[in-house]
MITI-94154 format. One record per residue (C-alpha): residue in three letters; x, y, z. Coordinates in steps of 0.1 Angstrom, whole numbers, plus 2048, in hexadecimal, padded with zeros to 3 digits. Layout:
N
ALAXYZ
...
//
This chain:
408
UNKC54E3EBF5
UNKC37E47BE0
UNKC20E2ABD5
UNKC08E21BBC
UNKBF0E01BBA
UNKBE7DECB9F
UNKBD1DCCB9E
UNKBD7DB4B85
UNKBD2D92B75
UNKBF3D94B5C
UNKBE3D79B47
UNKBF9D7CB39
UNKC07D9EB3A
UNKC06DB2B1B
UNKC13DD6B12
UNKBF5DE4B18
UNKC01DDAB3C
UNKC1FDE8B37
UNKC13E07B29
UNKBFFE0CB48
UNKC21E0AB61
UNKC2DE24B4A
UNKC11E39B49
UNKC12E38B71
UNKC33E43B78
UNKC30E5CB5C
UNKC12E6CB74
UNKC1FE69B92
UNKC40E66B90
UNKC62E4CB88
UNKC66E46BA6
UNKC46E38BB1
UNKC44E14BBE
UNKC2EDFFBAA
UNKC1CDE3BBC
UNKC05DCABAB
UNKBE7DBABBC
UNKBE5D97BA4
UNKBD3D77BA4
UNKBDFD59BA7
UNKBDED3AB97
UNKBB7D40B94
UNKBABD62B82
UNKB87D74B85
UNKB78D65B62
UNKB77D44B72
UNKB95D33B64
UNKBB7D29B6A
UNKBD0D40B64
UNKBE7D3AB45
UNKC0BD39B58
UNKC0CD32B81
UNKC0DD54B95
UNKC2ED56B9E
UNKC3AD4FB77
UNKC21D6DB6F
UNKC30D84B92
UNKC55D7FB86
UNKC49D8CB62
UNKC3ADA7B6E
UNKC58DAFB86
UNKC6EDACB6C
UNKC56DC4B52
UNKC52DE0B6D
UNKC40DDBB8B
UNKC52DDCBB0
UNKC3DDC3BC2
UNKC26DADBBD
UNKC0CDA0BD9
UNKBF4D86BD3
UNKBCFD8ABD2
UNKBC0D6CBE8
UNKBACD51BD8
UNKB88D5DBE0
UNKB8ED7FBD7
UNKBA1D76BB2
UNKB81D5DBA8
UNKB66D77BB6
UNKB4DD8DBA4
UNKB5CDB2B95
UNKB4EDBFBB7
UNKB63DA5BCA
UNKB83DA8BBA
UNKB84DC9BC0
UNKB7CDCCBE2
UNKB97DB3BE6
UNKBB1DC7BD1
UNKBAADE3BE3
UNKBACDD0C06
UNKBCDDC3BFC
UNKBD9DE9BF1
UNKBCEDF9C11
UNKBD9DDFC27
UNKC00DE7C1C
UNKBFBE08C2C
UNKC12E17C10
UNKC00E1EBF1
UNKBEDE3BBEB
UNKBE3E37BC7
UNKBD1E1CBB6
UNKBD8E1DB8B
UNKBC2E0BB77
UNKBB9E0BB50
UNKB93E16B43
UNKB80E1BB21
UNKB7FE42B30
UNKB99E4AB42
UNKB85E63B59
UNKB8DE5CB7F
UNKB73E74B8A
UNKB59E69B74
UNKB5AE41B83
UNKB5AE54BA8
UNKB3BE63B9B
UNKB2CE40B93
UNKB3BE2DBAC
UNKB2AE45BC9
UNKB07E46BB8
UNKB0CE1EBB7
UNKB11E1EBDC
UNKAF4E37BE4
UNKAD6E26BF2
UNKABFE37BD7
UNKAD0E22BBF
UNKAC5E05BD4
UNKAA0E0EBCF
UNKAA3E12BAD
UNKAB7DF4BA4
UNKA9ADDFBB9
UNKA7FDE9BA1
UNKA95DE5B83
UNKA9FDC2B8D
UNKA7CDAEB8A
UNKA7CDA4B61
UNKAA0DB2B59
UNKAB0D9CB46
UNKAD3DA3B4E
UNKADEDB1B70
UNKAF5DCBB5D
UNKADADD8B4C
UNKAC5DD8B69
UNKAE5DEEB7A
UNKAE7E06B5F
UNKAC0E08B5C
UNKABEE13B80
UNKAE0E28B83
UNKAD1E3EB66
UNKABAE52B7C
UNKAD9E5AB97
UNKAF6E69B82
UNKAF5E78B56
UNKAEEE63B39
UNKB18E63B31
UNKB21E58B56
UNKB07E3DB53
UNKB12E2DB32
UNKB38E28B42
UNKB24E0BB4E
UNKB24DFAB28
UNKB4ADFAB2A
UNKB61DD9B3A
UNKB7EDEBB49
UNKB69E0AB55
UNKB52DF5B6B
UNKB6DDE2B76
UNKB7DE07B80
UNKB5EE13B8F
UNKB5EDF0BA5
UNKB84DFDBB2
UNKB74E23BBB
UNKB56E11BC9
UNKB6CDFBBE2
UNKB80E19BE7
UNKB63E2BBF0
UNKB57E10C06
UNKB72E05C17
UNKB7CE2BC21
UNKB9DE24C10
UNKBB6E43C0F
UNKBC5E38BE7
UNKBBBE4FBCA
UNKBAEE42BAB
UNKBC3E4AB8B
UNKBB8E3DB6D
UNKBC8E3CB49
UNKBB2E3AB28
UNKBB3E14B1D
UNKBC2E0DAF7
UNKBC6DF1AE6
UNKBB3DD2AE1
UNKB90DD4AF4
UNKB8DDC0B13
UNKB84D9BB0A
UNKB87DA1AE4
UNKB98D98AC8
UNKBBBDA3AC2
UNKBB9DC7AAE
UNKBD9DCBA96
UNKBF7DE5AA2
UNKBE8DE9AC2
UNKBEADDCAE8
UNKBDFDB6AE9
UNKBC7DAFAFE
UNKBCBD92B18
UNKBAED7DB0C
UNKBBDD7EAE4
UNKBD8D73AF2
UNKBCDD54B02
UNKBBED4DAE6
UNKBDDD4FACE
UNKBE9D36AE2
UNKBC7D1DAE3
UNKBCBD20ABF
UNKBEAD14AC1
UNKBFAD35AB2
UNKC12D37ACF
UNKC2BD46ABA
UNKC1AD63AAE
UNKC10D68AD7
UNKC30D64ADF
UNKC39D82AC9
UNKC1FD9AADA
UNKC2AD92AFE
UNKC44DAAB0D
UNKC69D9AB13
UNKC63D8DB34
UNKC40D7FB31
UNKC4DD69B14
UNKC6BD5EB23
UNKC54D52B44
UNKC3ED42B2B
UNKC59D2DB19
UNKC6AD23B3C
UNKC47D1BB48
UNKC3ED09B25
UNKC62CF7B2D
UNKC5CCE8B4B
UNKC39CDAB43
UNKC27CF6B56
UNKC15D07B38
UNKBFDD0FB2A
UNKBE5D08B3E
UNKBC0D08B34
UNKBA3CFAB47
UNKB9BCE3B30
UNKBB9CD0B3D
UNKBA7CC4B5C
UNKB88CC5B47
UNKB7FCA1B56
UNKB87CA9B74
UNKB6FCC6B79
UNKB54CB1B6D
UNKB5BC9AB86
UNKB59CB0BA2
UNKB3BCBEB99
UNKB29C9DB8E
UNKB31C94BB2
UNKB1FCAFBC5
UNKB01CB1BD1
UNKAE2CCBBCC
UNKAECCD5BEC
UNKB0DCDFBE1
UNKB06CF7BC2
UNKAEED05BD7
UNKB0BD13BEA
UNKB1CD20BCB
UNKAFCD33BC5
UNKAFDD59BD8
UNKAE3D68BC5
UNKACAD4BBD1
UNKAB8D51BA9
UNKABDD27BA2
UNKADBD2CB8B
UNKAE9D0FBA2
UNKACCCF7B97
UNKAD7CFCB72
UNKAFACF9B76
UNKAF2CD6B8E
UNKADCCC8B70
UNKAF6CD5B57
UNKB11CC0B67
UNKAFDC9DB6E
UNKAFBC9BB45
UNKB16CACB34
UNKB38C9DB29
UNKB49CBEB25
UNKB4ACDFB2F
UNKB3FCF3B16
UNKB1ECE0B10
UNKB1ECE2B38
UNKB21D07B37
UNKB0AD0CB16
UNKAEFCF7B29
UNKAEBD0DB44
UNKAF5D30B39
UNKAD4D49B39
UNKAD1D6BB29
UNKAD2D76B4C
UNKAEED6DB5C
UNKB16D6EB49
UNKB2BD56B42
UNKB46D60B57
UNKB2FD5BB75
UNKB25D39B6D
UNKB4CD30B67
UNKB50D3FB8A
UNKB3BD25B99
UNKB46D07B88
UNKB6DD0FB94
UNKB61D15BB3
UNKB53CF5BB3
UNKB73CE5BA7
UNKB87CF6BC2
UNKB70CF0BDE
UNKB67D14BE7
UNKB48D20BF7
UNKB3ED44BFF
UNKB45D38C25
UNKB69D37C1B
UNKB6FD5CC16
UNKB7FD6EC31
UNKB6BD90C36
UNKB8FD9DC36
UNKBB1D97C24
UNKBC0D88C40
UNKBE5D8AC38
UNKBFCD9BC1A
UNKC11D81C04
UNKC2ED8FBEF
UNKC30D7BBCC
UNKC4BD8DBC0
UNKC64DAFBC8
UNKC80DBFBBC
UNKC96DD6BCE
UNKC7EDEEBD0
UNKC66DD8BD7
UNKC78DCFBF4
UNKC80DEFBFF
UNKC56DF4C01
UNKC53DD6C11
UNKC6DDDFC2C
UNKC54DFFC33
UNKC31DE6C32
UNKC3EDD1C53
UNKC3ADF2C62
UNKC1ADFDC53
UNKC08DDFC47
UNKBE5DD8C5C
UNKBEBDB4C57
UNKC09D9EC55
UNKC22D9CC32
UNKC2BD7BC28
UNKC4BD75C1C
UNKC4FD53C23
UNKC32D37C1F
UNKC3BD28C42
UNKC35D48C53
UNKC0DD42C4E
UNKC12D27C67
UNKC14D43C81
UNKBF6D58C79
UNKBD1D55C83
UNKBB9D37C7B
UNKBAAD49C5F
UNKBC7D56C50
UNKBD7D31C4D
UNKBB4D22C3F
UNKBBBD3EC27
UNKBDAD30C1C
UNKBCED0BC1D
UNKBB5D17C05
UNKBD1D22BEF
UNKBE4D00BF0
UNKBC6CEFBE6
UNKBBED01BCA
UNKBE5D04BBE
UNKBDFCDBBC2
UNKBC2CE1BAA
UNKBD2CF6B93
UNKBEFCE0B8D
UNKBDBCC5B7F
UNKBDACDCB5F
UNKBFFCDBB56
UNKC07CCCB32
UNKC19CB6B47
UNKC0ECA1B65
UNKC33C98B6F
UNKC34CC4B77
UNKC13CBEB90
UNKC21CB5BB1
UNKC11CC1BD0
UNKC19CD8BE7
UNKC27CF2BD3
UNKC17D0CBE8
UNKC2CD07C04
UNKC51D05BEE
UNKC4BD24BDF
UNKC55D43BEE
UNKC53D67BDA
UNKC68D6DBBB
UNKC86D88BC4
UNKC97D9BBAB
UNKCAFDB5BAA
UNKCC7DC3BC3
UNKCCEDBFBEA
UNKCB6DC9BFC
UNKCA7DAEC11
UNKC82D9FC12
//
């Protein structure tokens, strides 16, 4: 069975997600198996995701896709370069997917090899070393340096979102020696983290913002069938939205509570960020006068928003596996359960099914998971409604399966 990869956040999904399933199979065939890589309750921008993961894995299930795996913890809150590598770790590790689809601003596979290889050449290195000292952003820096490796047009995909993201995917393919092909489709719509553009494809960040506004029935309208319907069960039940501002209080608390010592931790670039995000948090009440305290021209906000949920959920760099230590399904339908069937035969680490079946892995493989139920813990403490929040849920809830008889 002929596979394709996709790593997502789905928050929410959108048609522009849809479109993208579509666009796949329409390349490389109706058959093809569709498995998503997503992120949990936690998503690379630093914040909570809107809906819990397996709400957002039985959506996407239900809108197209065969499987969905998760993307562990670490990996889902990491830099670009980080979620990648764990994407694509996740992909390869299945042992059955030999493409990886993904949306860009260009749409040219070949052209975000191009960049991707001079980014991993150690002339690059060199140059981005001298182009470092007085930069003011790191990007800039990047692009700065990358221009004397590969043309002016392959160095400007650079200014673009969703192509950087795409040239992080060929760079950990690259890297990691993974045998998936890159297929990219052109990107339309709303641009990535902007405003929502009329008679086109939403984008995820509009969307979430329709709903801060309190304009949830206008979001409602632009969500495909199945996304709404999880968001109204979800809303039901007391689960969503969910916003970090609903544990606003007690973020602050965890990070008025830690010690120099512990932002230093946080801190992998070692360029003091850490000591302006420790003095942010002994004064501020909230946390956007938290953030705006100790944002600098050279360093985004996404990064900064990293570190303060890492703080909240306990992380340290010391808590990331060098590998993805085990597989763990989300959500399937017969197909996806087919594919699955083939995985226990081919997969270089185990597939879990079954949240008890962690208990019989490696010692780094069940810290892993601990680290998961923690931070579900965590996440919970968002819901509208504190009576939804019990512990635990990490170990009640197996995958979401849909559709015929095959087994899982």
């Amino acid at each position: 069975m002929q596979a394709a990869g996709i790593i997502v956040e789905y928050n929410p999904l959108h048609s522009g997600h849809l479109r993208l399933l579509e666009a796949g199979r329409a390349l490389l065939g109706q058959d093809t198996a569709m498995v998503c890589v997503m992120s949990g309750n936690f998503v690379q921008r630093g914040d909570f995701a809107l809906l819990r993961k397996h709400a957002r894995a039985r959506a996407a299930v239900e809108s197209g896709a065969d499987l969905v795996l998760e993307l562990p913890l670490p990996w889902a809150v990491s830099s670009a370069e980080g979620f990648a590598a764990g994407g694509i770790q996740v992909l390869a590790a299945t042992g059955q997917v030999d493409h990886l689809l993904f949306g860009s601003e260009c749409g040219d596979a070949a052209a975000l090899e191009r960049v991707a290889a001079a980014l991993l050449e150690p002339a690059f290195r060199d140059h981005l070393r001298r182009e470092l000292p007085g930069a003011v952003r790191f990007a800039a820096a990047r692009q700065r340096a990358l221009a004397g490796l590969v043309s002016p047009a392959d160095a400007a995909l650079l200014e673009s979102p969703n192509n950087i993201l795409g040239i992080e995917y060929c760079k950990a393919l690259l890297g990691q020696k993974a045998p998936i092909r890159p297929v990219t489709i052109r990107r339309e719509g709303s641009a990535h983290d902007g405003a929502l553009a009329p008679d086109t494809h939403p984008s995820a960040s509009g969307l979430r913002a329709l709903l801060r506004q309190g304009r949830r029935a206008e979001a409602l309208a632009l969500l495909p069938p199945a996304m709404a319907r999880a968001y109204e069960a979800e809303e039901a039940a007391g689960r969503a939205p969910v916003f970090w501002d609903n544990c606003e209080r007690a973020i602050l608390a965890r990070l008025r509570s830690m010690t120099a010592a512990d932002f230093a931790a946080l801190d992998g670039g070692n360029e003091g960020l850490w000591n302006r995000l420790y003095d942010a948090a002994r004064t501020a009440a909230d946390l956007r006068s938290l953030l705006a305290a100790a944002k600098t021209k050279r360093h985004a906000m996404a990064r900064l928003r990293r570190m303060v949920l890492w703080a909240y959920l306990g992380l340290t760099p010391a808590d990331v596996p060098e590998r993805v230590p085990y597989l763990r399904v989300l959500a399937a339908n017969d197909t996806g359960c087919r594919l699955l069937a083939e995985m226990r035969k081919t997969s270089a680490v185990p597939v879990l099914t079954k949240p008890a079946q962690v208990r019989r892995l490696g010692p780094e493989a069940r810290r892993l998971f601990e680290l998961e139920v923690r931070a579900t813990d965590l996440y919970t403490l968002a819901y509208p409604r504190l009576d939804a929040a019990a512990g635990g849920a990490e170990w009640r809830e197996g995958p979401v399966i849909l559709g015929g008889p095959a087994p899982c």
